[in-house]
VEXVEX-984574 format. One record per residue (C-alpha): chain; residue in one letter; x, y, z. Coordinates in Angstrom, 2 decimals. Layout:
<marse=A votor=A x=X y=Y z=Z>
...
REM end
This chain:
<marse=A votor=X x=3.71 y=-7.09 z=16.31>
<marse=A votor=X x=0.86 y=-8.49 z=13.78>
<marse=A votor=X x=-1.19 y=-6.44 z=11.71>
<marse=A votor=X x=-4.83 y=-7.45 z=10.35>
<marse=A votor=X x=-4.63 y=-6.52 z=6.58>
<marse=A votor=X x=-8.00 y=-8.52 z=5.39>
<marse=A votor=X x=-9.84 y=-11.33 z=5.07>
<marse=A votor=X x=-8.72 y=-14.80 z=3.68>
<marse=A votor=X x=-11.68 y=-14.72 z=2.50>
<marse=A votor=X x=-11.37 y=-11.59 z=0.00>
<marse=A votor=X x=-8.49 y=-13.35 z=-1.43>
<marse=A votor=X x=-10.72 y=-15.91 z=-2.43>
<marse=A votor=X x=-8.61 y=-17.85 z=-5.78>
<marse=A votor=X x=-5.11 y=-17.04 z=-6.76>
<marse=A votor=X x=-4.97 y=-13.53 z=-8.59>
<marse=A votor=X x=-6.98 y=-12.27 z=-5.57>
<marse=A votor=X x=-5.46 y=-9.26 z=-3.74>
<marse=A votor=X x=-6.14 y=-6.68 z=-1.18>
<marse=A votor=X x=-4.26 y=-2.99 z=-0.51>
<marse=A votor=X x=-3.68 y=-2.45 z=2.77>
<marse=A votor=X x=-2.57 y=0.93 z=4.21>
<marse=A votor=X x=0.14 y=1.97 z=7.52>
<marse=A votor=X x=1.48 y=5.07 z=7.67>
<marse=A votor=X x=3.23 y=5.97 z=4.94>
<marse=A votor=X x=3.45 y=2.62 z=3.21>
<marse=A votor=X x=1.39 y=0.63 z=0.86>
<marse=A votor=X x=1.76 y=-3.18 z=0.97>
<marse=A votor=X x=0.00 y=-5.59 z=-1.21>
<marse=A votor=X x=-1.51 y=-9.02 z=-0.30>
<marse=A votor=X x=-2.02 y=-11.81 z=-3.01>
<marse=A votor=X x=-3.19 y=-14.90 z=-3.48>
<marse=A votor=X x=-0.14 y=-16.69 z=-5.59>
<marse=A votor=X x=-0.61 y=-19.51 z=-7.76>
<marse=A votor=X x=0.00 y=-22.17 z=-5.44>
<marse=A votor=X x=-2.91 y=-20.91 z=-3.15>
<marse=A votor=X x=-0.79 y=-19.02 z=-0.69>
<marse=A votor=X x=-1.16 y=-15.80 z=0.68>
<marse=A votor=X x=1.68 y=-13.51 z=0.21>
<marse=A votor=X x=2.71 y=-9.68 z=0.90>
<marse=A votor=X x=4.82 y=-7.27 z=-0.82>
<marse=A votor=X x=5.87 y=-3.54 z=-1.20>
<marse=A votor=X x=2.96 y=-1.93 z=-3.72>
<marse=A votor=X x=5.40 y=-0.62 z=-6.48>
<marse=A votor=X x=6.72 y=-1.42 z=-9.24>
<marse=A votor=X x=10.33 y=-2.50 z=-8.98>
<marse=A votor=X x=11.10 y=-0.21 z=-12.46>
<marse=A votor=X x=9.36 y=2.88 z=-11.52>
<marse=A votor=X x=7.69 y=2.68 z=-8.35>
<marse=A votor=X x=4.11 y=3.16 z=-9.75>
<marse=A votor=X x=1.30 y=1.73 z=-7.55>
<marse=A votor=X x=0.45 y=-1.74 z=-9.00>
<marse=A votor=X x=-3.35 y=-1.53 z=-8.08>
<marse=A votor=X x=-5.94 y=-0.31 z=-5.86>
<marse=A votor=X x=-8.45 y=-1.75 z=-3.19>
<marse=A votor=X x=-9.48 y=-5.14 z=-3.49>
<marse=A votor=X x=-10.39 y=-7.01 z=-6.54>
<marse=A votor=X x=-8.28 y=-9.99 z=-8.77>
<marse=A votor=X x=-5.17 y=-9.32 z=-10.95>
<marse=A votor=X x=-6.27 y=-10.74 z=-14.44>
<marse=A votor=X x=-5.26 y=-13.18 z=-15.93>
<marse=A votor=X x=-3.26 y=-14.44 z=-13.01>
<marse=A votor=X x=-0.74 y=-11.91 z=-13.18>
<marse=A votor=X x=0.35 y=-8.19 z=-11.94>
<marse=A votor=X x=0.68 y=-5.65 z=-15.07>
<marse=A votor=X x=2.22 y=-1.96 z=-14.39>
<marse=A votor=X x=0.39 y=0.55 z=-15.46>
<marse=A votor=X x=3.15 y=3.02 z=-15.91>
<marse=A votor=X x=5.12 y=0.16 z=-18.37>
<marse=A votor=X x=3.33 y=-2.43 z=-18.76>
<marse=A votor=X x=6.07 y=-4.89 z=-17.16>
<marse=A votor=X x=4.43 y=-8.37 z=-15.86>
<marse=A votor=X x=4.77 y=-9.88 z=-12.73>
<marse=A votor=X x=4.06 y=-13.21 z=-12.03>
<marse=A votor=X x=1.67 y=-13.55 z=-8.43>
<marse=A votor=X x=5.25 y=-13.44 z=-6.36>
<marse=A votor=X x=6.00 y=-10.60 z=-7.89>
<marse=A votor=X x=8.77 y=-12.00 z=-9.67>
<marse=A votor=X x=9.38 y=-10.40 z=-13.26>
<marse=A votor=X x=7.63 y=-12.30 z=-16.52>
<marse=A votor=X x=9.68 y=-11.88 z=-19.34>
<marse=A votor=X x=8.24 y=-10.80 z=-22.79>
<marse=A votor=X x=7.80 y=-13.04 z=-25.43>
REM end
């Protein structure tokens, strides 16, 4: 079964993303770097904190925790700290 989570066009340029809502889970829709549009589990793989809300761009180009602070590039793999 397909779900309709958005627009292509509100994920305009990579960074772009979009929260979309079923039941009890929250999945999140991004824009990667290489222009495709991918979907993941909206937590943070430390702590489970929600990454963001509604739809706007991560900045600069990359998903930031707001319980840790932990970076994630726009596949939501982990950036290590310099």
């Amino acid at each position: 079964m397909w779900q309709i989570a958005g627009r292509e066009e509100e994920l305009a340029a990579p960074g772009g993303f979009l929260e979309y809502s079923i039941g009890d889970d929250s999945i999140v829709v991004v824009r990667n770097a290489a222009g495709e549009i991918v979907a993941f589990h909206h937590a943070c793989r430390h702590r489970g904190t929600r990454l963001a809300d509604g739809c706007r761009a991560f900045a600069p180009c990359a998903i930031r925790c707001p319980y840790h602070a932990g970076i994630y590039d726009l596949d939501r793999r982990p950036v290590p700290r310099p």
